[in-house]
C-alpha positions in Angstrom: 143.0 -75.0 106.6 144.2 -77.6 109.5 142.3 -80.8 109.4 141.9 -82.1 113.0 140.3 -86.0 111.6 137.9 -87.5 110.2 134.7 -86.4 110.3 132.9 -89.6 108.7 133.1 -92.0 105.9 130.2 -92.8 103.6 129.1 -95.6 101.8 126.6 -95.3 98.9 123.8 -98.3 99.5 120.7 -99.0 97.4 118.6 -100.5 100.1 118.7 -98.7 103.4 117.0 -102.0 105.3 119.3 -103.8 103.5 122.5 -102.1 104.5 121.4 -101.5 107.6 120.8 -105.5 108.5 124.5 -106.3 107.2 126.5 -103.5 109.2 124.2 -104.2 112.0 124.3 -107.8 111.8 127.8 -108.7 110.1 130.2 -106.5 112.2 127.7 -105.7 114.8 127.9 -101.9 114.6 125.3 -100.0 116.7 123.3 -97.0 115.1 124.0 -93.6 116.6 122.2 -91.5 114.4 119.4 -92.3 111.9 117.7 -89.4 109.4 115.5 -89.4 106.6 115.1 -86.1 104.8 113.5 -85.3 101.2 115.1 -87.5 98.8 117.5 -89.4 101.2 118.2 -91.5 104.0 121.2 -90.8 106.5 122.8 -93.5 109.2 125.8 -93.2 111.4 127.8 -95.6 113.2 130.0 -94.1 116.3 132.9 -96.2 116.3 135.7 -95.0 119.1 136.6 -91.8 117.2 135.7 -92.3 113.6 131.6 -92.9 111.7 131.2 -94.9 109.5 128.1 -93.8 107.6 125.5 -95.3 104.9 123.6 -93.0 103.0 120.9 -92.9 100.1 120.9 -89.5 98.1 120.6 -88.9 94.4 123.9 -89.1 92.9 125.0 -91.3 95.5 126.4 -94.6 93.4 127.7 -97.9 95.3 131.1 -98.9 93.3 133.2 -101.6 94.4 136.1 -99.5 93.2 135.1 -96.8 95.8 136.7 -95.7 99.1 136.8 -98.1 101.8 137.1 -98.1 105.7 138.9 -100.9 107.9 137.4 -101.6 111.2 139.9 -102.1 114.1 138.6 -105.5 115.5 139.4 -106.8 118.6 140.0 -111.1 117.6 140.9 -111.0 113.3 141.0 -114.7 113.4 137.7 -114.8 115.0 136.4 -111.9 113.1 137.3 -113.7 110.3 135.2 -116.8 111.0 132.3 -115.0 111.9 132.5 -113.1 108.2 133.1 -117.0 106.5 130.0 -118.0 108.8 128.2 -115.5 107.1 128.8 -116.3 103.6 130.0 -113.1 103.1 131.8 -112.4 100.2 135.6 -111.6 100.3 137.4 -109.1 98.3 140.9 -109.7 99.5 142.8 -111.1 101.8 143.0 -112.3 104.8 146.4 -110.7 104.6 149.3 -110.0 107.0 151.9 -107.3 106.4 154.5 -106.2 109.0 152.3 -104.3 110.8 148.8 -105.4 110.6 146.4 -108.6 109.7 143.3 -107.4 107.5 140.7 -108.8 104.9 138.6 -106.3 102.7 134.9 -108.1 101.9 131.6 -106.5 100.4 128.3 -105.4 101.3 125.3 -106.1 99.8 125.6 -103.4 97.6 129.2 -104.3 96.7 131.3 -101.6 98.5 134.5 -103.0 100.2 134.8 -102.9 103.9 137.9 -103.9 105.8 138.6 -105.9 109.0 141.9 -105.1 110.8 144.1 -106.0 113.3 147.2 -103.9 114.4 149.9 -105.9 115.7 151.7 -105.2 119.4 153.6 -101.5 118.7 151.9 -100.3 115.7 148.9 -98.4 117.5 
């Protein structure tokens, strides 16, 4: 098997309108694929090359513990702000390490999502 990339990463969600109003509103990520089928409810968000997804399914839990994905962002400080703004509620950080600044925070359902910002000659 050779594994070219990733194909997508999920996030378990309780409330689809729900979900959908934070990742649309909070980082401002733009719907590229929306599916309800028997059972379940499907949502992508294209992001450069990697989706993000939210899903409800039958044994599909939210856990804070859980997988999580860090969005490039373009301004962390600014990013940052707007999250605060928000009231959203911060897991960790903000943080810088030698090669990055990031700060993990949750949705409403709990699931940690990172912010991230790659410092000049780490791309």
């Amino acid at each position: 098997m050779k594994v070219n990339e990733i194909a997508f990463s999920c996030y378990p969600v309780t409330d689809m309108a729900r979900a959908r109003e934070f990742y649309e509103g909070v980082p401002g990520l733009k719907v590229t694929m929306d599916h309800e089928m028997e059972g379940g409810h499907w949502v992508e968000f294209d992001i450069g090359e990697g989706t993000p997804a939210i899903g409800v399914a039958p044994g599909m839990n939210p856990s804070p513990d859980g997988c999580s994905v860090a969005l490039e962002v373009d301004d962390f400080d600014a990013a940052v702000a707007e999250l605060k703004a928000a009231n959203v509620e911060f897991n960790f950080g903000p943080m810088e390490t030698p090669v990055c600044h990031m700060a993990f925070v949750r949705d409403p359902d709990g699931n940690s999502i990172g912010i991230h910002k790659r410092k000049p000659g780490h791309g």
